[in-house]
C-alpha positions as YAML, in Angstrom:
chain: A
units: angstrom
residues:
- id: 1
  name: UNK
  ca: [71.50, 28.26, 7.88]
- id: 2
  name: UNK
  ca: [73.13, 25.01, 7.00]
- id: 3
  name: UNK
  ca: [70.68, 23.15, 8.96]
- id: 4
  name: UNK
  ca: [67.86, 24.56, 7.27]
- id: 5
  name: UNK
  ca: [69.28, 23.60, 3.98]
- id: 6
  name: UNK
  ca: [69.45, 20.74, 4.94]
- id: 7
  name: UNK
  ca: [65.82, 20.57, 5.83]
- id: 8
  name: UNK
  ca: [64.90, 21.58, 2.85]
- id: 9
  name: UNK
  ca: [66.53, 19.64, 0.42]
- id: 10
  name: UNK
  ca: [64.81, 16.93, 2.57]
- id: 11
  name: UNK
  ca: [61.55, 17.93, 2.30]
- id: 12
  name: UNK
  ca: [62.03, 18.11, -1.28]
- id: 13
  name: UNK
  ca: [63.67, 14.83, -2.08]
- id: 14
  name: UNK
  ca: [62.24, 12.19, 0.87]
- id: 15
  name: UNK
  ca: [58.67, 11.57, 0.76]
- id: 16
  name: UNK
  ca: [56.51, 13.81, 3.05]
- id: 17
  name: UNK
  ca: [56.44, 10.82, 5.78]
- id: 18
  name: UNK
  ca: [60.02, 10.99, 6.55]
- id: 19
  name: UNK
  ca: [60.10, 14.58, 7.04]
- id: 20
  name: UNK
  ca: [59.28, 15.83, 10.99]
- id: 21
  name: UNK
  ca: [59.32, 19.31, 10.95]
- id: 22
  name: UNK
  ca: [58.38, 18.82, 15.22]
- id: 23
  name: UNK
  ca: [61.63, 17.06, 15.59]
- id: 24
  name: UNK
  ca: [63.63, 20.44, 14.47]
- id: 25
  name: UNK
  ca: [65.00, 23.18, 17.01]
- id: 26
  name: UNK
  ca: [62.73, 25.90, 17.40]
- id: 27
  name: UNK
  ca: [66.00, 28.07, 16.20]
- id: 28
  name: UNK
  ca: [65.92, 25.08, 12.79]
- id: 29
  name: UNK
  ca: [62.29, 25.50, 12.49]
- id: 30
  name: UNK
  ca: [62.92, 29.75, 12.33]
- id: 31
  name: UNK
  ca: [66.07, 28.96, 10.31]
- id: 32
  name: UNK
  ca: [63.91, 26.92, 7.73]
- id: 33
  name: UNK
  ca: [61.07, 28.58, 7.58]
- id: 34
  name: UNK
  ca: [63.10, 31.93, 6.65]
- id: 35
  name: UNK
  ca: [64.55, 29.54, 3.72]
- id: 36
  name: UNK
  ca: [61.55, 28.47, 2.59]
- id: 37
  name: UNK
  ca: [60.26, 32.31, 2.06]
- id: 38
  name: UNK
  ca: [63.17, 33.11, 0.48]
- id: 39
  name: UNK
  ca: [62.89, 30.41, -2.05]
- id: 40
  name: UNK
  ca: [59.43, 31.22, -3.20]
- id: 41
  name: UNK
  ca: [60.03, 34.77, -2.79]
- id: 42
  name: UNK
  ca: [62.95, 33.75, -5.49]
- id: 43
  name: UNK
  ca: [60.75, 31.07, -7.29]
- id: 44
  name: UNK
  ca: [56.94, 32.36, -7.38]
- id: 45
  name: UNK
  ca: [56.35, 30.41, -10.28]
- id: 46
  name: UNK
  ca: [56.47, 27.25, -7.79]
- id: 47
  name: UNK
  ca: [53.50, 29.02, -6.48]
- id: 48
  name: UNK
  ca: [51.66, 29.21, -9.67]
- id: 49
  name: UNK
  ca: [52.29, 25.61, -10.42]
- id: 50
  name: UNK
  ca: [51.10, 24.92, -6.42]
- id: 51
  name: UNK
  ca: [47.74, 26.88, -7.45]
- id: 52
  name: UNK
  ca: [47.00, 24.71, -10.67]
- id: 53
  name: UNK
  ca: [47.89, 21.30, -9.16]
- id: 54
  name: UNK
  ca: [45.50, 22.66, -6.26]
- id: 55
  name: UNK
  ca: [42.95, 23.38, -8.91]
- id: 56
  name: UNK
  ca: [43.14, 20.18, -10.87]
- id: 57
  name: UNK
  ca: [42.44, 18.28, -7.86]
- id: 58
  name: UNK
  ca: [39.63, 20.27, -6.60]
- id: 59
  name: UNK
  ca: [38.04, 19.62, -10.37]
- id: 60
  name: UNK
  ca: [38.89, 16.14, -9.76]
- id: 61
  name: UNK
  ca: [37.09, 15.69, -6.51]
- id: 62
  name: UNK
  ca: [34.27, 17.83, -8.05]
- id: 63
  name: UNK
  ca: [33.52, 15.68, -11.28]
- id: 64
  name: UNK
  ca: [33.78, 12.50, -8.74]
- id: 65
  name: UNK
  ca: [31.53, 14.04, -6.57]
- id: 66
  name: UNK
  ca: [28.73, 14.83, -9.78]
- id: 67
  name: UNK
  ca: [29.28, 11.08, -11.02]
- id: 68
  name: UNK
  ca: [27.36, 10.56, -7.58]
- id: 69
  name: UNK
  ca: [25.01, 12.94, -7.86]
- id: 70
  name: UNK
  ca: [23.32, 12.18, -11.16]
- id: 71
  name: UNK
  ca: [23.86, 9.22, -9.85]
- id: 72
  name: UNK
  ca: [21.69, 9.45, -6.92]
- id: 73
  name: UNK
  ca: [18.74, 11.94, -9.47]
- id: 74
  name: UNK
  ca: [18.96, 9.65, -12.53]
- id: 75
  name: UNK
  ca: [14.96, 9.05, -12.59]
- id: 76
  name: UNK
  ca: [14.47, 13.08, -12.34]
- id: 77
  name: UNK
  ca: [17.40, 14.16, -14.37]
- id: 78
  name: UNK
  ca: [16.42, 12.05, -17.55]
- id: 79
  name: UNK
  ca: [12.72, 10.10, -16.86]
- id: 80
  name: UNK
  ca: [10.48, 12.39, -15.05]
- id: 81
  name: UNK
  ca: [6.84, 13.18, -17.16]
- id: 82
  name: UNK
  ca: [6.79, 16.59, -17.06]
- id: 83
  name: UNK
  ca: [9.30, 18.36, -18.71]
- id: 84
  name: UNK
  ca: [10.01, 18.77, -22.27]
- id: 85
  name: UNK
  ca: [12.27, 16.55, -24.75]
- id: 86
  name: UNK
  ca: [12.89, 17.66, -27.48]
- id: 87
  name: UNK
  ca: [15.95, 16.62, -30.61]
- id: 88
  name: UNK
  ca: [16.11, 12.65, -31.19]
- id: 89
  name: UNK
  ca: [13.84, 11.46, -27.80]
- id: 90
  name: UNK
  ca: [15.74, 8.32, -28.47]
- id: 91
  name: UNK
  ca: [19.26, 9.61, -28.60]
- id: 92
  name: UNK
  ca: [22.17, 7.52, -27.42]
- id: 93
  name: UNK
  ca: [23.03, 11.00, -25.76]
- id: 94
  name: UNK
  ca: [20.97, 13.42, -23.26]
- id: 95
  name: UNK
  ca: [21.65, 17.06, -22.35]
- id: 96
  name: UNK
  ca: [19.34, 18.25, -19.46]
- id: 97
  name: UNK
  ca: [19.75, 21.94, -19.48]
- id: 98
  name: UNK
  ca: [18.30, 24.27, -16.10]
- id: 99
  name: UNK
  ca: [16.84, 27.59, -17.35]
- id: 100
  name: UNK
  ca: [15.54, 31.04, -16.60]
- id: 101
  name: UNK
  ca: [14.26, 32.90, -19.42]
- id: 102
  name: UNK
  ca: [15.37, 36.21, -17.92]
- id: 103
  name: UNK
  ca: [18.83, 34.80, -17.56]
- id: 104
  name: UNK
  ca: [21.48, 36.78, -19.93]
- id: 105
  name: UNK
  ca: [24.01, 33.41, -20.44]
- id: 106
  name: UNK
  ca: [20.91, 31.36, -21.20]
- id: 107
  name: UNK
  ca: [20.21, 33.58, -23.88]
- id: 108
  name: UNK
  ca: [23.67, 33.51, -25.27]
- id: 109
  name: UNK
  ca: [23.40, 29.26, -25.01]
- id: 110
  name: UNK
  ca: [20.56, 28.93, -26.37]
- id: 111
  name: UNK
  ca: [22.00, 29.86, -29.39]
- id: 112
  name: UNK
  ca: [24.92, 27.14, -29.10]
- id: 113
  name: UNK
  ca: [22.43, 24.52, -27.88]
- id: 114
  name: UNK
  ca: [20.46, 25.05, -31.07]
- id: 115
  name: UNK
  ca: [23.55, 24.13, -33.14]
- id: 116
  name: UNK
  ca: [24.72, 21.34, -31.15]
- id: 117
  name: UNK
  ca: [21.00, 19.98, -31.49]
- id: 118
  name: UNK
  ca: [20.47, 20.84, -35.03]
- id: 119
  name: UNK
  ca: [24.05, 19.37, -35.91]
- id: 120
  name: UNK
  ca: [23.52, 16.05, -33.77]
- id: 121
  name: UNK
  ca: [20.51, 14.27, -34.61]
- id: 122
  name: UNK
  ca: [21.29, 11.80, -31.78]
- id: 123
  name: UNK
  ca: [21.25, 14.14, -28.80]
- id: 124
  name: UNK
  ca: [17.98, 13.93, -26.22]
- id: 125
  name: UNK
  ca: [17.23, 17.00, -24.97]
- id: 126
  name: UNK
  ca: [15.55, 17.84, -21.48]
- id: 127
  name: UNK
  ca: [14.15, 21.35, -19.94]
- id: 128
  name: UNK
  ca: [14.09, 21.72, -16.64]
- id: 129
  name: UNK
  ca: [12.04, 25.02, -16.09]
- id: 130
  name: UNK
  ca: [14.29, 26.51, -13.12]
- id: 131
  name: UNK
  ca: [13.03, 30.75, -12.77]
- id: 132
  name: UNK
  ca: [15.10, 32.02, -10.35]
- id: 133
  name: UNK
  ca: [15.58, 35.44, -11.23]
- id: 134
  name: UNK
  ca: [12.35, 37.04, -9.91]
- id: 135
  name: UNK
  ca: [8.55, 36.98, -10.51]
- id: 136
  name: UNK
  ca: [8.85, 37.45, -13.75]
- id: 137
  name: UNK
  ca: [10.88, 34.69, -14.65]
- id: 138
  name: UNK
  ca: [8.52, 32.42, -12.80]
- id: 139
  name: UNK
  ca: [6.01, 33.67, -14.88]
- id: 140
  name: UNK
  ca: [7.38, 32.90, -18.19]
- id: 141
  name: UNK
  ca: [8.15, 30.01, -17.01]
- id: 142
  name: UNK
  ca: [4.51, 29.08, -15.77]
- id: 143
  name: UNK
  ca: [3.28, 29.80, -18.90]
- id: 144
  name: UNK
  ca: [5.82, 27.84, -21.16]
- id: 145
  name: UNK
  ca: [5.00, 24.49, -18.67]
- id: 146
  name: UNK
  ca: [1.41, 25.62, -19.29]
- id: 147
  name: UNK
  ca: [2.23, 25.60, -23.28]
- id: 148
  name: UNK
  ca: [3.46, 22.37, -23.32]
- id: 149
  name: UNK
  ca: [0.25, 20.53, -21.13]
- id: 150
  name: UNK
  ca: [-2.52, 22.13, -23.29]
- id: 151
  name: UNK
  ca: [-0.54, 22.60, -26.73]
- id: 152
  name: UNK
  ca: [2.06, 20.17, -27.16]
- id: 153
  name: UNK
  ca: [5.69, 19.69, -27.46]
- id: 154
  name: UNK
  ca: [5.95, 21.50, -30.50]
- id: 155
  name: UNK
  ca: [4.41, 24.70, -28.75]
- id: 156
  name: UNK
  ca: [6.45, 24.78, -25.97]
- id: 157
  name: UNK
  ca: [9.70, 24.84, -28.50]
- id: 158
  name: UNK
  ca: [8.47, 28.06, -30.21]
- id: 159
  name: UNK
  ca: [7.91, 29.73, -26.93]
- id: 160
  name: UNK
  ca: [11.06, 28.47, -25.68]
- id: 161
  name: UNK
  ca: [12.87, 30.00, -27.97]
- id: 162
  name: UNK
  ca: [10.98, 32.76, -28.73]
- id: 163
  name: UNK
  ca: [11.21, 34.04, -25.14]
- id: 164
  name: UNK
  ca: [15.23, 34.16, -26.32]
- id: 165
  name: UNK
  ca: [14.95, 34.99, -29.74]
- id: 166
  name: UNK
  ca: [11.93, 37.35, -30.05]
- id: 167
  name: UNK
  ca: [10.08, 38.17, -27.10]
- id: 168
  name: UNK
  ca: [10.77, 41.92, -25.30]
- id: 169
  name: UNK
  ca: [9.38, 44.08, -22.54]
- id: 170
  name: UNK
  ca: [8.06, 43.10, -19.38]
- id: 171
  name: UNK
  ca: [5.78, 39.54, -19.12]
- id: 172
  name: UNK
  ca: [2.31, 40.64, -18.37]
- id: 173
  name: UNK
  ca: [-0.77, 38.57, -19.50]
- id: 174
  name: UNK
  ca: [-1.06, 41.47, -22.44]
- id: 175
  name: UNK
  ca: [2.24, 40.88, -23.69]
- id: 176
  name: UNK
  ca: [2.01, 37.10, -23.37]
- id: 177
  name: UNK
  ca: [-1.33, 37.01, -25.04]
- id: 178
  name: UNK
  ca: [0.17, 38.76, -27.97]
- id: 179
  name: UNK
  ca: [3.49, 36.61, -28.10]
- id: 180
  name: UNK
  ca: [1.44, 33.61, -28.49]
- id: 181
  name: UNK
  ca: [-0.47, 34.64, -31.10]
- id: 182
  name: UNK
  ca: [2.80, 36.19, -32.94]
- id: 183
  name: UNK
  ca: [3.55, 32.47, -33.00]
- id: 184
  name: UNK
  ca: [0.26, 30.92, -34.44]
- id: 185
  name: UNK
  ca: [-0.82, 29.76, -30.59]
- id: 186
  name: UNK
  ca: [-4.14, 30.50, -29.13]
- id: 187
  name: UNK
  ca: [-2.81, 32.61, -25.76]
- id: 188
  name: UNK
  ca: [-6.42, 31.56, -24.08]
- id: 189
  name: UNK
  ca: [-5.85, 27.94, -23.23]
- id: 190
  name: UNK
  ca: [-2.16, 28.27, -22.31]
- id: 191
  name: UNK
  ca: [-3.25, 31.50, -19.92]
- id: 192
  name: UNK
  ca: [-6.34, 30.03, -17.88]
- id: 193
  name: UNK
  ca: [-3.67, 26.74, -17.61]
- id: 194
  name: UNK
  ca: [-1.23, 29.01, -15.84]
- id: 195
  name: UNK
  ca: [-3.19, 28.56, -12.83]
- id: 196
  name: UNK
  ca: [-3.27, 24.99, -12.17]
- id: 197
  name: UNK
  ca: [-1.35, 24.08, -9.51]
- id: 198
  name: UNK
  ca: [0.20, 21.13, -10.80]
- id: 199
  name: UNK
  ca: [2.49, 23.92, -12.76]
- id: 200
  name: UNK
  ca: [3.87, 24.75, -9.46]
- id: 201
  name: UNK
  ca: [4.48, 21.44, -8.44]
- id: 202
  name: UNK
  ca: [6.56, 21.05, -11.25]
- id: 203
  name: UNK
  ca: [8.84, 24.14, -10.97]
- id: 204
  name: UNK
  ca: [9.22, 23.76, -7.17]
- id: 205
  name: UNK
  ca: [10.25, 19.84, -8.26]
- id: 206
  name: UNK
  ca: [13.03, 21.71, -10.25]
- id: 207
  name: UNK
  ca: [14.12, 23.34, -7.29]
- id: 208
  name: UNK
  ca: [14.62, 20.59, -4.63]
- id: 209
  name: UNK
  ca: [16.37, 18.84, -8.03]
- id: 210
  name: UNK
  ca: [18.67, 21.76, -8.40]
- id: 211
  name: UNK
  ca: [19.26, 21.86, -4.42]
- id: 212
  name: UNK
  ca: [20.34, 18.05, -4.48]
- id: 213
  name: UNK
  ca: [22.41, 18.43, -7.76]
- id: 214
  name: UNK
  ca: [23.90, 21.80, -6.01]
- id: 215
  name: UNK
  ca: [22.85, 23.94, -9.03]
- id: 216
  name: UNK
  ca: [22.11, 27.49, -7.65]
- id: 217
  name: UNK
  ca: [22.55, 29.60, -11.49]
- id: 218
  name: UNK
  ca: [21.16, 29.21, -14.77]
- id: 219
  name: UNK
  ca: [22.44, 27.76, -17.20]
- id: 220
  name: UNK
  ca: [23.56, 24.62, -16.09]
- id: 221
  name: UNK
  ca: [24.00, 21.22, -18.01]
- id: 222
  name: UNK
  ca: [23.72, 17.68, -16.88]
- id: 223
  name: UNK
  ca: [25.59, 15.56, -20.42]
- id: 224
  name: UNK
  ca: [25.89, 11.79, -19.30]
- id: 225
  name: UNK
  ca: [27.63, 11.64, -16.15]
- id: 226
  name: UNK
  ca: [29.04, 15.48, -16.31]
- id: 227
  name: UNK
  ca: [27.71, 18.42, -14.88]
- id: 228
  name: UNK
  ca: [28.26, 22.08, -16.12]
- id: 229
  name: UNK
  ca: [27.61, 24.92, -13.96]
- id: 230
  name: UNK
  ca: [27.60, 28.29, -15.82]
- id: 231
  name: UNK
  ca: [27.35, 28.83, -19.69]
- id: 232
  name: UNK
  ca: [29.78, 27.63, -21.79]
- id: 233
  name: UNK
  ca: [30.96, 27.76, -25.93]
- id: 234
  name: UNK
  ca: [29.42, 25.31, -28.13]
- id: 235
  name: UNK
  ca: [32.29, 23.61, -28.59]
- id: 236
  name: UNK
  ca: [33.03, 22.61, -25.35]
- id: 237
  name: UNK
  ca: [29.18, 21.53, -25.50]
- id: 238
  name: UNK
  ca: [30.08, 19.09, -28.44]
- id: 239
  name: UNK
  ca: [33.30, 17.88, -26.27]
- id: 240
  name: UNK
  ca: [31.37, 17.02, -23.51]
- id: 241
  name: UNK
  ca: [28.90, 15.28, -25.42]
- id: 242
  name: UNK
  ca: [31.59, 13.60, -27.78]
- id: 243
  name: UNK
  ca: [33.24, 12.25, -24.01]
- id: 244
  name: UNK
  ca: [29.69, 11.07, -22.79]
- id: 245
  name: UNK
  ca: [29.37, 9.19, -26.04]
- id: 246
  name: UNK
  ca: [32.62, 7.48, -26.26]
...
C-alpha cells in the first residue's frame, strides 16, 4: 500500500517523464493500480475535468486542422463563378453557408442568417447548393441554380428563401411552376434550364468541396478561417464573424 502511495503522489507531482510505471513490481503495479481506482472512484469529478481538457484539445486540433483546409479550397470556398453572393459582395467579411432546402436546421438558420445579413451590411455571403437529403432536395436545388443563370441574383434570393419561408408540399414541376409565379418569376425559363447539364456540374462541384472540407450535413458555415458544422444561434453567428473581423 505504501508503495503505491508513493507511486502516486509521484505521478502526480514529477513530470510524466520521470515516472516508469515498467520499473514497479508486478505486486506495486497491482498495489497502484487498486489506488488509482479508488481515488477516482472517490474523486469522479477528476474525471469530468479529464473529459473537458480531452475535449478542448480535440477542438483545438480540429480548428487547426480547418485553418488548413480553407486553406487548401480558398479559390472554391470564396471565388468560384457559379454560386450566389448575395449582402455587401464587397464585404471585409464572407460567410459561405452549405444547404439543403429540405433540411429542418437550415430552415431554422435561415432565419438567423437573415438577421446577421440584414444587421451587417459588410458581410459577403456565398451559397453553396449542397442537396443531400434525397431527390427532392436535388431538385429544388436544380431549379434555384437554374433561377439564378436565366433570372438573376435577385431571383435566386426570393426562391431561396421562399423554399424556407413559403414553399410546401412535395417539389414537382406543378408545384414549382406555381411557386415561381407566386413570386413574380416566369417558371418557363428557369424549368427548361433545369436540364442543362452544367447545373449538375455545379452541385456535384459542391460535393467533392464538401468531401475535401469534411462537411457531410447541412447547414454548415465556412466565416474567415472557421468552420461550423451543424446549425447554430445567431449570436454565435455574429461572434464568429466579430472574431474573423478582428
Amino acid at each position: 500500500m505504501k508503495a503505491a502511495l508513493v507511486a502516486l503522489a509521484a505521478l502526480t507531482a514529477t513530470p510524466a517523464a520521470a515516472f516508469d510505471v515498467t520499473a514497479m513490481t508486478d505486486a506495486e503495479r497491482a498495489a497502484f493500480g487498486t489506488e488509482v481506482r479508488a481515488y477516482l472512484l472517490a474523486n469522479p469529478e477528476v474525471l469530468i475535468e479529464v473529459s473537458q481538457e480531452l475535449d478542448k484539445k480535440q477542438a483545438a486540433e480540429q480548428a487547426q486542422g480547418d485553418v488548413a483546409l480553407i486553406a487548401a479550397n480558398e479559390a472554391e470556398l470564396f471565388s468560384d463563378r457559379a454560386s450566389f453572393v448575395g449582402g455587401n459582395p464587397k464585404g471585409d467579411v464572407t460567410v459561405v453557408e452549405f444547404i439543403d432546402y429540405r433540411c429542418g436546421y437550415c430552415r431554422k438558420a435561415h432565419g438567423e442568417v437573415s438577421a446577421l445579413i440584414g444587421s451587417d451590411k459588410n458581410i459577403r455571403y456565398i451559397v453553396k447548393e449542397f442537396p443531400i437529403l434525397g431527390e427532392e432536395s436535388l431538385v429544388a436545388s436544380k431549379f434555384a441554380i437554374a433561377a439564378l443563370r436565366t433570372a438573376g441574383p435577385d431571383a435566386y434570393a426570393k426562391i431561396n428563401a421562399g423554399f424556407y419561408e413559403s414553399f410546401r408540399g412535395d417539389i414537382t414541376p406543378d408545384t414549382l411552376s406555381s411557386f415561381a409565379r407566386s413570386l413574380g418569376l416566369d417558371p418557363k425559363p428557369i424549368l427548361a434550364e433545369m436540364d442543362n447539364p452544367e447545373i449538375m456540374k455545379i452541385i456535384e462541384a459542391n460535393h467533392e468541396l464538401a468531401s475535401r472540407m469534411q462537411i457531410s450535413g447541412t447547414p454548415a458555415f465556412v466565416i474567415g478561417k472557421q468552420m461550423v458544422r451543424g446549425y447554430v444561434p445567431g449570436a454565435q453567428l455574429k461572434a464568429i464573424v466579430k472574431d474573423a473581423r478582428g
